[in-house]
N, C-alpha and C positions, 0 to 999 in steps of 0.2 A: 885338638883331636885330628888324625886323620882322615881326612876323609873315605879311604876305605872301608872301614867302621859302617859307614854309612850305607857304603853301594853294596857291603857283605847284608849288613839287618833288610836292606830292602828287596836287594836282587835286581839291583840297577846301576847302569854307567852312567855318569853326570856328565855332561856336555864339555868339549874342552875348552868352553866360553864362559861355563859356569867353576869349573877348574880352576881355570887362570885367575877370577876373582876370589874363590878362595883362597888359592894359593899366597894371595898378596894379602890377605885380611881384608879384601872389602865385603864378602859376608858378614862378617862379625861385630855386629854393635857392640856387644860388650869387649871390643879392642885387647882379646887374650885373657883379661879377667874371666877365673872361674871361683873363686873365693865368694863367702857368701857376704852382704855388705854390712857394715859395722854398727853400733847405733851411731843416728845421724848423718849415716851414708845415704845414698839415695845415686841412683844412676844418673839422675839428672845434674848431680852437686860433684858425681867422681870420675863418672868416664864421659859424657857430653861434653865436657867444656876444652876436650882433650881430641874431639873428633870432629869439632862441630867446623873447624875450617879447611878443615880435609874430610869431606864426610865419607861414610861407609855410602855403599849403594842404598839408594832412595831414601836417605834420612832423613831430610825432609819433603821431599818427591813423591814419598808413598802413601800419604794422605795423613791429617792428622790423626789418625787413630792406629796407622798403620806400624807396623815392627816386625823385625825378620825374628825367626827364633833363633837363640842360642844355636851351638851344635848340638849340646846335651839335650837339649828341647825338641829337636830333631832327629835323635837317636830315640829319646823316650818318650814320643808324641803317640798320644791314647787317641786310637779311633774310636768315634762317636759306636756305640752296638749296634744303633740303627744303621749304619752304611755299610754295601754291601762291596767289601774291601774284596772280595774273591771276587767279582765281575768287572770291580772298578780300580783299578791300579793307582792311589795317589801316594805321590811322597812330598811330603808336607816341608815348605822352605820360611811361610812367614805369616800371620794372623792379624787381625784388628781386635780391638779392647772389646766390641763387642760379638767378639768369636767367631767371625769369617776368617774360613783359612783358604792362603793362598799354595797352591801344589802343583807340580810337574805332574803329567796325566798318562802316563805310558802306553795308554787305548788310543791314543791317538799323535800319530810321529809324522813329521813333514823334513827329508832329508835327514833322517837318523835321528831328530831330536824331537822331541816329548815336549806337547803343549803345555799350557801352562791355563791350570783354570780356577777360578773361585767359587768354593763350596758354602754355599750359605747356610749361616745354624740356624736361621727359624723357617726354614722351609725345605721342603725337597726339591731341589734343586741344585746345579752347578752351569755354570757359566763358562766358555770357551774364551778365556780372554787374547792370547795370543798362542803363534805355533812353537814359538822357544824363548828362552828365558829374556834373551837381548830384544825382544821386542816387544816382552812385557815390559821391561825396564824404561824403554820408548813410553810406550802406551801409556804408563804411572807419571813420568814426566810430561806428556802432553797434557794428561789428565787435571796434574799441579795447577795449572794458568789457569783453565776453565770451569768456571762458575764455582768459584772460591766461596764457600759458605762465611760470609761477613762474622757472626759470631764464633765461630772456629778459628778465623784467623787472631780479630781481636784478645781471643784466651791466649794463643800466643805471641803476641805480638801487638800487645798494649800499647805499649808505647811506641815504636815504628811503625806501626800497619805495617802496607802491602810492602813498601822499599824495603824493610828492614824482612820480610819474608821473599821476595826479590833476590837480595842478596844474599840468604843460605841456601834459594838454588839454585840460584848461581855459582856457588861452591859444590852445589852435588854435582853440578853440568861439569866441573871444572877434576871434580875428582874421576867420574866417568869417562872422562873424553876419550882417555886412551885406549878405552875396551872398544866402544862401541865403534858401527862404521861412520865413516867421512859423513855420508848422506846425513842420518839423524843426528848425529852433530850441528852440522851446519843448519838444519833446520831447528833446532831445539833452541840454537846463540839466537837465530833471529828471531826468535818467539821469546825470550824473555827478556831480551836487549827493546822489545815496542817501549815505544816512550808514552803511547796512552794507554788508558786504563779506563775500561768500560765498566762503570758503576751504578748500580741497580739500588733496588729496596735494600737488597738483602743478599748479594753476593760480588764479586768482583770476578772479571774475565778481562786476557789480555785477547782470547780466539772468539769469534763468533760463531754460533752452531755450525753454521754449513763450515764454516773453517774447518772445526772440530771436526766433523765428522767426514770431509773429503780427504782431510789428512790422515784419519785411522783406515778408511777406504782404499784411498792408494797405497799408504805404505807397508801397510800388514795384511791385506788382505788374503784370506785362503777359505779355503771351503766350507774349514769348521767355524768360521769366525764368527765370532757373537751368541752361537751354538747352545742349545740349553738342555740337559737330560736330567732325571731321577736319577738320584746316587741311594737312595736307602732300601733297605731289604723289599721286597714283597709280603 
């Protein structure tokens, strides 16, 4: 699909950061597949094993529940009736299994481009995650390291644990690298390259809180950050 398609149904220009990854297919999990899957197919048995050492953006990065949508998922992505889509401008790029969608926010621009924020479905509310798409993709990748839900990884990642989830993202950092800038590059090799691994009850982190959180501080910070408002009607 073009991406014009998209900027026409919404009445918006995509970034030419978010462009360029289109352009090369790293939006696209399903890797050009638009057919629907066969019996016995399964995305995880036809296109994953075909991506997973060159991943698409944040495949494994974006949390295990995380998925970017299709383009056609994105062309025909149904707004909630309760959200008040005339005051609030989102266009919707990627969701969780349990129906948070993640979206570009046009209400709010730093240097020409459009936030990026998380709409949560059990509540009214939305979250300001970062000012543009390259720094969400940051944000999700720092996110990776810290405070790994132990059962989460274990579902996948049975039998390697943390090494073996280590090293697919280390393949996102790897397929990434050429978009993003030098800086979070370089920060992101040495946060997943620690050789120790802080293990709890019940999650695994490679960052310590204050890490976590002087790192999101310094490197993204802006006005709107961490920001919260009502998206749904009155």
């Amino acid at each position: 699909m073009e991406l014009a398609k998209l900027e026409s149904k919404y009445k918006y220009k995509y970034s030419k950061f978010f462009k360029k990854l289109w352009d090369d297919g790293m939006i696209d999990w399903m890797d050009k597949r638009t057919t629907e899957f066969a019996h016995g197919e399964t995305w995880e048995n036809t296109i994953y094993p075909k991506i997973k050492e060159n991943p698409k953006v944040l495949l494994h990065t974006g949390g295990f529940d995380f998925e970017m949508l299709t383009p056609n998922d994105m062309l025909n992505f149904k707004f909630d009736e309760f959200w008040d889509i005339d005051k609030h401008t989102f266009i919707p790029f990627a969701k969780t299994e349990e129906g948070i969608v993640y979206a570009f926010y046009n209400n709010i621009k730093t240097d020409g481009e459009s936030a990026v924020v998380c709409i949560w479905n059990d509540m009214n509310e939305t979250e300001v995650l970062a000012k543009n798409f390259e720094d969400f993709i940051f944000r999700k990748m720092i996110e990776a390291v810290y405070d790994i839900d132990n059962d989460e990884l274990l579902g996948d990642y049975k039998e390697g644990g943390f090494e073996a989830y280590r090293a697919d993202i280390l393949n996102d950092l790897k397929s990434i690298s050429p978009y993003l800038k030098q800086e979070y590059v370089d920060i992101l090799t040495d946060i997943y390259n620690k050789e120790h691994v802080v293990k709890g009850m019940i999650s695994h982190t490679l960052l310590s809180r204050d890490e976590f959180t002087k790192i999101i501080e310094k490197e993204l910070y802006f006005e709107e950050l961490n920001a919260v408002f009502e998206h749904e009607l009155d």
